[in-house]
Wavefront OBJ file of the C-alpha trace (Angstrom):
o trace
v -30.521 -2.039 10.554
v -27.868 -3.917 9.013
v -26.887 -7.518 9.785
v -23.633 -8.149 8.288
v -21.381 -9.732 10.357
v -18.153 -8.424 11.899
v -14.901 -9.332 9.607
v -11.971 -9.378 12.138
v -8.670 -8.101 11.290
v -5.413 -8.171 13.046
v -2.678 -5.761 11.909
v 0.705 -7.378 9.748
v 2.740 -5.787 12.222
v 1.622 -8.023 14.934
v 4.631 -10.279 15.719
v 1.683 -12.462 17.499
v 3.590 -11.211 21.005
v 0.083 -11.947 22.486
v -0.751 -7.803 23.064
v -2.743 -7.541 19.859
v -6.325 -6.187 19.310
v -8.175 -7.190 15.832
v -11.072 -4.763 14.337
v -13.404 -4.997 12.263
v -13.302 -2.132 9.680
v -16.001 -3.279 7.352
v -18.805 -2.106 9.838
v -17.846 1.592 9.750
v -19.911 2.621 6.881
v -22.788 0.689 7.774
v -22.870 0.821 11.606
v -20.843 3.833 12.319
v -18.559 2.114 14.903
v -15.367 0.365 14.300
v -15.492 -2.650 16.697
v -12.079 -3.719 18.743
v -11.295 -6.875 20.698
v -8.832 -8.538 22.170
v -7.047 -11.673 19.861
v -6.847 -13.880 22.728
v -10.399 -13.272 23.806
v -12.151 -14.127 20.686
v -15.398 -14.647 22.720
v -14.678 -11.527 24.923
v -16.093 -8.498 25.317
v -15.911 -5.913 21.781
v -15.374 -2.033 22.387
v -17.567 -0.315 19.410
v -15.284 2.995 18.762
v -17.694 5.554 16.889
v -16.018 6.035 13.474
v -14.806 9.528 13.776
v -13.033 9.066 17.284
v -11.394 5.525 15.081
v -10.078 7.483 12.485
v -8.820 10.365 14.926
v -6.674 7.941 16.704
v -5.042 6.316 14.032
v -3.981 9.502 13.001
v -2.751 10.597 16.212
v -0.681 7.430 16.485
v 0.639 7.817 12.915
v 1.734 11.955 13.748
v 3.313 10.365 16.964
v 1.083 12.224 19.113
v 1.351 9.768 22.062
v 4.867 9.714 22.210
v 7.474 7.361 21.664
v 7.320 3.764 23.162
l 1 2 3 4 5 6 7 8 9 10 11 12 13 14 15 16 17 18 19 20 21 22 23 24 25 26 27 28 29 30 31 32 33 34 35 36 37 38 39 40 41 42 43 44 45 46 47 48 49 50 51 52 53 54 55 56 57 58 59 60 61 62 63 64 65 66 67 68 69
């Protein structure tokens, strides 16, 4: 079991709007999950997104699978 701690990061295009999630990438590798919280709720609760589901929706929002907003 690893113990390396969670690096947040919050995407550039976040015009700090207050509707931005941060993740920390650099646990995919070693954990498997891709952790996501809320940037207001730093002490919130963190969603761990399995890897494989991560990188699925990424690329479903870059091919504009969801639609336009």
């Amino acid at each position: 079991m690893t113990t390396e701690s969670p690096r947040w990061f919050k995407s550039s295009y976040s015009s700090n709007g207050g509707q931005c999630v941060e993740i920390a990438a650099n646990l995919a590798v070693s954990r498997g999950v891709v952790p996501v919280r809320d940037s207001k709720d730093l002490r919130g609760p963190v969603l761990e997104i399995p890897t494989h589901a991560f990188t699925s929706f990424v690329t479903g929002i870059k091919d504009a699978e969801f639609g336009a907003i």
